[in-house]
C-alpha positions as CSV (number, residue, x, y, z in Angstrom):
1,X,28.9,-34.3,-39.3
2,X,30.3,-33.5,-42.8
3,X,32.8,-31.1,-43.6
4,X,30.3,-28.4,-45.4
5,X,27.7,-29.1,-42.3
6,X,30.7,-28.2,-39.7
7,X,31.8,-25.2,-41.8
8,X,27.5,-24.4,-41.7
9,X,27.7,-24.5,-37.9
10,X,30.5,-22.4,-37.3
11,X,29.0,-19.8,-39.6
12,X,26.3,-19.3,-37.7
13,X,27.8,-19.4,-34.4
14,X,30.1,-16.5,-35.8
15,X,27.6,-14.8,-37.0
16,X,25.5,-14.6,-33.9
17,X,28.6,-13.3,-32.2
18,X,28.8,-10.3,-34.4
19,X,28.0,-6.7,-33.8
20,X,24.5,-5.9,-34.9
21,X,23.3,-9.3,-35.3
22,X,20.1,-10.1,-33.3
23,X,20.4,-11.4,-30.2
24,X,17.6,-12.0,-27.4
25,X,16.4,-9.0,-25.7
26,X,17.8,-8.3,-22.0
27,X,14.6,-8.5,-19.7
28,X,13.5,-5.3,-18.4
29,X,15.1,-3.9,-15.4
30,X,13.6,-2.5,-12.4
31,X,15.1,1.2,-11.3
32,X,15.8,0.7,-7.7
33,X,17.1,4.5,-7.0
34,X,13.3,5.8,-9.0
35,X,11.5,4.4,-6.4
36,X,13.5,4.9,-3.4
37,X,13.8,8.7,-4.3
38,X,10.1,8.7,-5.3
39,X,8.2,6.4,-2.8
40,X,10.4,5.7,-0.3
41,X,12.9,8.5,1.1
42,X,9.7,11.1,0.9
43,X,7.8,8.8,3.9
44,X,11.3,8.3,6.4
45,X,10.8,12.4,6.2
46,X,7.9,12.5,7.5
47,X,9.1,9.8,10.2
48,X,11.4,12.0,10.8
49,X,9.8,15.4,11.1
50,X,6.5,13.4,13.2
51,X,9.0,11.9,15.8
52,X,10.9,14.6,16.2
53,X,7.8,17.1,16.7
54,X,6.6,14.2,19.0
55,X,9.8,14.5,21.2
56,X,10.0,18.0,21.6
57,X,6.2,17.9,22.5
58,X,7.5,15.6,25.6
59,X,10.2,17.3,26.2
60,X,8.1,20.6,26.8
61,X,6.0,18.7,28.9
62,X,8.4,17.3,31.3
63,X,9.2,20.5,31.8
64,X,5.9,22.3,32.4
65,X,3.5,19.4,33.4
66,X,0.3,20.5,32.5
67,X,-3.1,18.0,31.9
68,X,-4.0,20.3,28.9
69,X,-1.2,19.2,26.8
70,X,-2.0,15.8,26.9
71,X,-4.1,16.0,23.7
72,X,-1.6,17.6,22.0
73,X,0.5,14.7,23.3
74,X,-2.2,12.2,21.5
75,X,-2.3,13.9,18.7
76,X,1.1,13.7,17.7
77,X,1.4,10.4,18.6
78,X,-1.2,9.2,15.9
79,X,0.7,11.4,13.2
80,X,4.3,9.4,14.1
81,X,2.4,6.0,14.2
82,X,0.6,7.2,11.0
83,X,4.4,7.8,9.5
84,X,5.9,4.4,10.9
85,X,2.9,2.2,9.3
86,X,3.8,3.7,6.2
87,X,7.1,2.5,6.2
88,X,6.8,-1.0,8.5
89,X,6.8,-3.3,5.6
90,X,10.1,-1.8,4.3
91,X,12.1,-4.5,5.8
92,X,15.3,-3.4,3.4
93,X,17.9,-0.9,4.1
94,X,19.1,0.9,7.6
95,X,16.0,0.0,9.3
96,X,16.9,-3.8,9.5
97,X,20.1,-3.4,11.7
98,X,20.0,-3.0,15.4
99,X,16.4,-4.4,15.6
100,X,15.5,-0.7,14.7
101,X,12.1,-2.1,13.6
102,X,10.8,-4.2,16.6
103,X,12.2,-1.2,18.8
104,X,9.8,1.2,17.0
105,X,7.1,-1.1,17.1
106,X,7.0,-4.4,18.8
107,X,3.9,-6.0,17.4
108,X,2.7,-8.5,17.7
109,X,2.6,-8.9,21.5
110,X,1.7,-13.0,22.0
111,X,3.4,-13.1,25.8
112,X,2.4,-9.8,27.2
113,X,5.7,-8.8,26.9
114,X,5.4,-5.0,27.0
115,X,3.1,-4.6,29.8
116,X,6.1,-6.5,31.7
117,X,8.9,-4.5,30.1
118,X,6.5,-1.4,30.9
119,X,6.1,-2.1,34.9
120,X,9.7,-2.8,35.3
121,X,10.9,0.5,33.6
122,X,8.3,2.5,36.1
123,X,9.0,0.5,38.8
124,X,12.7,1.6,38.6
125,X,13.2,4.8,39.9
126,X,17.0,4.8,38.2
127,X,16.8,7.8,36.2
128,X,20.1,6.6,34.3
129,X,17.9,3.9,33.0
130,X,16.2,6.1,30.8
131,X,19.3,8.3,29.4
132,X,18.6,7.5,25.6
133,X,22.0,5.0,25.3
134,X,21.2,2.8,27.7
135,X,17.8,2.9,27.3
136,X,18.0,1.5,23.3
137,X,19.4,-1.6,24.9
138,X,16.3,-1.8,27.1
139,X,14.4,-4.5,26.0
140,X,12.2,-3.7,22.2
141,X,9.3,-3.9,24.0
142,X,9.5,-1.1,26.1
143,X,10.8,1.1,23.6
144,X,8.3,1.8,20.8
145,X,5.0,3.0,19.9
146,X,2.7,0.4,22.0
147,X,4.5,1.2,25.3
148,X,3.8,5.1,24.6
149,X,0.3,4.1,23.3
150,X,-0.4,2.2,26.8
151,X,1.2,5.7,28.5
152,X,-1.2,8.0,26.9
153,X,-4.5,5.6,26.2
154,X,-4.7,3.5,28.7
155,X,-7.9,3.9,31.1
156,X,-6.8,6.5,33.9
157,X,-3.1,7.2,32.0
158,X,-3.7,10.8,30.7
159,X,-4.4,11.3,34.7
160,X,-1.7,9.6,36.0
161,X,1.2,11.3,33.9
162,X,0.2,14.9,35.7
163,X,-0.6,13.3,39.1
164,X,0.4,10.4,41.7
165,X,3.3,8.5,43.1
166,X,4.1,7.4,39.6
167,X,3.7,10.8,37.2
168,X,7.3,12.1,37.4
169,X,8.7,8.6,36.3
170,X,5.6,8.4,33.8
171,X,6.5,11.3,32.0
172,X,10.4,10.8,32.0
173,X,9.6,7.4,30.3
174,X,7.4,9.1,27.7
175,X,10.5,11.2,27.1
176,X,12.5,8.7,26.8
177,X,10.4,6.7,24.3
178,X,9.6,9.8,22.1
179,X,13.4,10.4,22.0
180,X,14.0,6.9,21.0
181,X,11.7,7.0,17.8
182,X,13.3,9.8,17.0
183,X,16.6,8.9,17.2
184,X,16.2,5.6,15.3
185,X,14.1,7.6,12.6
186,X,17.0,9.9,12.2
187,X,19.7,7.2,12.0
188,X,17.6,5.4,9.4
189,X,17.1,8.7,7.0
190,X,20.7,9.7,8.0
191,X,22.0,6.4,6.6
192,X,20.2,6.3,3.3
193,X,21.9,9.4,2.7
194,X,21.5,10.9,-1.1
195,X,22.9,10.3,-4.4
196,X,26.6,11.3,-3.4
197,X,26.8,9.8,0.0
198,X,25.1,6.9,2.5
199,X,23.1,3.7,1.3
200,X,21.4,4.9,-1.8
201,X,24.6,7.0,-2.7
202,X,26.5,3.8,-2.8
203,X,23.3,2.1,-4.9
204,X,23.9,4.5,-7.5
205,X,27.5,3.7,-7.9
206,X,26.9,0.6,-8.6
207,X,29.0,-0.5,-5.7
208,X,26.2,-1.6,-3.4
209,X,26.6,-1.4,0.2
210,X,28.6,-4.5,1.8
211,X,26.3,-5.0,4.6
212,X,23.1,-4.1,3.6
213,X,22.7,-4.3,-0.9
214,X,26.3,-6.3,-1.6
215,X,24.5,-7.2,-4.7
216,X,23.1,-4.2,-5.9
217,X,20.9,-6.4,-8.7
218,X,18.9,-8.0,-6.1
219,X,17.3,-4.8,-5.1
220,X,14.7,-4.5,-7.2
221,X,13.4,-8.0,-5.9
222,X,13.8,-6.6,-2.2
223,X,11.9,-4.0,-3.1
224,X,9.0,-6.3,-4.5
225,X,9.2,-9.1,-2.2
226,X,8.6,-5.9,0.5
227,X,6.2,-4.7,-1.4
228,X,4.3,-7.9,-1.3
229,X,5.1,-8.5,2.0
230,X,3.1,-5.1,2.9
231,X,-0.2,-6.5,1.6
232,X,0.8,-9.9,3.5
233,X,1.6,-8.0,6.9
234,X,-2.1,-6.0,6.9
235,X,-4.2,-9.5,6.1
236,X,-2.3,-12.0,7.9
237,X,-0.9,-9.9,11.1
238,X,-3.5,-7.2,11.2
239,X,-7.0,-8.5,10.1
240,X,-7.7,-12.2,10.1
241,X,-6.0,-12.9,13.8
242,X,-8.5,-10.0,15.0
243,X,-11.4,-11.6,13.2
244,X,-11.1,-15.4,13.6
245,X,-14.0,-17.9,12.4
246,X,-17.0,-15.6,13.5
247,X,-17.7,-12.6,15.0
248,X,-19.1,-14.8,17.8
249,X,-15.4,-15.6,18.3
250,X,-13.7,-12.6,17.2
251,X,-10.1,-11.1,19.4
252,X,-10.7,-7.1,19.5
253,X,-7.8,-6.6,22.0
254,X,-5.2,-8.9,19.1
255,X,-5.9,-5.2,16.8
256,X,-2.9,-3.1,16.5
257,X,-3.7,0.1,18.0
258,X,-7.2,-0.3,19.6
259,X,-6.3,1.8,22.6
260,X,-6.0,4.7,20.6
261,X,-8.8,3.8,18.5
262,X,-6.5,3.3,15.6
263,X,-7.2,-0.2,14.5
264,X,-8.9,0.7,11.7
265,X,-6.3,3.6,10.8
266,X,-3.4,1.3,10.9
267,X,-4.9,-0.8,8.0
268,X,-5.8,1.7,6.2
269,X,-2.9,3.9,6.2
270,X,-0.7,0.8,5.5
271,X,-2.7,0.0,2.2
272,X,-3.0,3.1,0.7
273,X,0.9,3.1,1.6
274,X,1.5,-0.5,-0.6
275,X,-1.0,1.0,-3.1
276,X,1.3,4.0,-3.9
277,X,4.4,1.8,-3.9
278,X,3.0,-0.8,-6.4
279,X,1.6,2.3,-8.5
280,X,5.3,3.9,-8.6
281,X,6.9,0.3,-9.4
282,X,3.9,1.0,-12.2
283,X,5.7,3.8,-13.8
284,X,8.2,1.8,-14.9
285,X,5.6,-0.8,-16.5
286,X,4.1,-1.1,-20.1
287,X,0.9,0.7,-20.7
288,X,-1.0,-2.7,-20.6
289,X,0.4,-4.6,-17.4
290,X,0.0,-0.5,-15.5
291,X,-3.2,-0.4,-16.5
292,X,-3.8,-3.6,-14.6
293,X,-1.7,-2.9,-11.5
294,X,-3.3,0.8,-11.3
295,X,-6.7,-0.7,-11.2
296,X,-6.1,-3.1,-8.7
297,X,-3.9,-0.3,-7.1
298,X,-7.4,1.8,-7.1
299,X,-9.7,-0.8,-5.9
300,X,-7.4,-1.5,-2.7
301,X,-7.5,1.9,-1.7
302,X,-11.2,2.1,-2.1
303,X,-11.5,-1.0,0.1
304,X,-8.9,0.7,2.6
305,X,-10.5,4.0,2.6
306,X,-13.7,2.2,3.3
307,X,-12.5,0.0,6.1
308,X,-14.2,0.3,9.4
309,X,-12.7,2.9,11.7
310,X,-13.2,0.9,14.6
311,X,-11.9,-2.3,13.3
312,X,-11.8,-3.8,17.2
313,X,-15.2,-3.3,17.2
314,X,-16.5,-3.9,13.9
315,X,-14.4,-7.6,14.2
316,X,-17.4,-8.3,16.4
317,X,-20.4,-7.8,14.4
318,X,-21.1,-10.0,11.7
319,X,-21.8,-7.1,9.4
320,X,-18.1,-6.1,10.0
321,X,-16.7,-9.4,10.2
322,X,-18.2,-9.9,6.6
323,X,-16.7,-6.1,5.4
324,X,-13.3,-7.3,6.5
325,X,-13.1,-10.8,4.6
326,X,-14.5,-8.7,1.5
327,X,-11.7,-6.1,2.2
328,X,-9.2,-9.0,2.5
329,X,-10.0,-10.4,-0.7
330,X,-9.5,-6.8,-2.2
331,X,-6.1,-6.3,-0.4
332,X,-5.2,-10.2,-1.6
333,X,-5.9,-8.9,-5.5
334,X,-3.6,-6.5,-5.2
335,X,-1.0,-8.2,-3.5
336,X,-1.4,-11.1,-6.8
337,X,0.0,-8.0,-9.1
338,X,2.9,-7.8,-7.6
339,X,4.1,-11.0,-9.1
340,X,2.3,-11.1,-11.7
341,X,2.4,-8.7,-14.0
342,X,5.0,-6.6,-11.9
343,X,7.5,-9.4,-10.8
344,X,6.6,-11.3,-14.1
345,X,7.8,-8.3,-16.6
346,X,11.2,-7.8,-14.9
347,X,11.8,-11.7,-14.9
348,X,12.2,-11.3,-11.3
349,X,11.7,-14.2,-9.1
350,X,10.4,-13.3,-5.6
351,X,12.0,-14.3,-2.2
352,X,10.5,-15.0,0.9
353,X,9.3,-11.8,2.8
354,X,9.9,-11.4,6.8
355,X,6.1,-13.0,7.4
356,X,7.0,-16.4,5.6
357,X,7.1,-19.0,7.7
358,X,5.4,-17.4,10.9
């Protein structure tokens, strides 16, 4: 290199460092706190307020047993699993420690687990075994919402919580469940806090959390790789394992929720859920890649909205076998935006999501 070519070099190198000169543009960030305060803190209030109108509902009928109330007890019931599906797929934050998710909901069942768990609680007549302590280290499958589906939907349950050998211990497990998902969807809100105080206070510092966001700059990917995973948990967990090859060979009793005639609730609900999430990660996107995630957005809630009611039944017709593969393909679109153009615009490479690898 000559001497005039060195001093060339130099020149530019010290003129790129210079204030004002051009340099390349930062990628886009992702606001974590925009979307937490705007998609997700407004849904673990509703967990909240649904579990806890849940458990004072059991706890008034412990205490005046009446066969009346067991609607009311069925009613609420669908409103906190209607909360919880909103929120499964969140996999980030409070709700990953102390198994607080399989607790609330241990699904999928493969080994029959919670009719076991379920059979051994009632057999017990311990009542100490139900005081809510020791009965969140009882095992996840007797805890959550299937154990207090199988309580209320079962053939002959409504009847056997007012009457028989086994109502008293029936209903004191109900409590106890009911108390549970309250408790954990307390401790979850509780711990996220506000902008001054708990997780997300501790986001907005900039300081992260140690255990759960150490590095506060992977959020946003969390918060995409969940919100992928959402779309991932409905098709692969919740539709294609109920549908198989055929309706000739389709597993009804695989559907989340078929007892209470929520199978086809518990896709739709969880959709429209994603939908909103990927349309408020939309706010934050160019006019041209929102318009794309909004319409995709739009067609997956059309395709939830429309799903069958009865999924567990529907899975064996071919008519409804065929609706569900279309849905699945709708669903599938949807879930492609989140990498591309969501994931894509903020440069941000997606992880694996809790489903990988099962």
């Amino acid at each position: 290199m000559t001497e005039v070519s060195r001093r060339l070099v130099i020149g530019v190198l010290a003129g790129a460092a210079l204030p004002g000169t051009a340099t390349a543009a930062p990628s886009p960030a992702l606001d974590p706190v925009a979307v937490i305060e705007g998609w997700m803190l407004p849904r673990y209030d509703t967990l909240v307020a649904t579990t806890t109108a849940q458990k004072d509902a059991w706890a008034a009928f412990v205490a005046k047993p009446d066969a009346a109330a067991v609607a009311s007890l069925k009613d609420l019931f669908g409103k906190a699993a209607d909360a919880w599906t909103a929120v499964e797929f969140v996999t980030l934050g409070p709700v990953s420690q102390n198994l607080r998710a399989d607790r609330f909901n241990f699904f999928p069942d493969r080994r029959n687990a919670i009719q076991r768990a379920m059979n051994e609680v009632i057999a017990d007549t311990d009542a100490a075994r139900l005081e809510p302590v020791r009965f969140a280290q009882s095992s996840a499958a007797a805890q959550g919402l299937p154990a207090l589906e199988r309580l209320l939907f079962e053939e002959g349950a409504a009847d056997a919580l007012v009457q028989g050998a086994e109502a008293e211990r029936r209903r004191a497990y109900g409590l106890a469940i009911a108390t549970n998902l309250a408790t954990i969807a307390s401790d979850v809100r509780t711990a996220w806090g506000d902008r001054k105080s708990g997780v997300l206070g501790a986001i907005v510092s900039g300081k992260g959390d140690s255990a759960l966001f150490p590095d506060v700059g992977a959020l946003p990917g969390m918060i995409l790789t969940d919100l992928s995973g959402g779309y991932q948990r409905v098709t692969d967990t919740r539709i294609l394992p109920v549908l198989g090859p055929d309706a000739d060979n389709a597993k009804p009793n695989l559907a989340d929720g078929w007892r209470a005639g929520r199978s086809g609730r518990v896709i739709t609900v969880m959709i429209q859920s994603a939908d909103a999430l990927l349309q408020e990660v939309g706010k934050q996107l160019p006019s041209r890649p929102q318009f794309v995630v909004n319409r995709a957005a739009t067609a997956s809630d059309k395709a939830a909205d429309g799903f069958p009611k009865d999924f567990s039944a529907a899975s064996q017709t071919a008519a409804g076998h065929d609706a569900a593969l279309a849905a699945v393909k709708i669903f599938k679109a949807a879930q492609l935006t989140v990498y591309r153009p969501t994931a894509s615009y903020f440069a941000i490479s997606l992880g694996f999501n809790a489903l990988d690898g099962d």
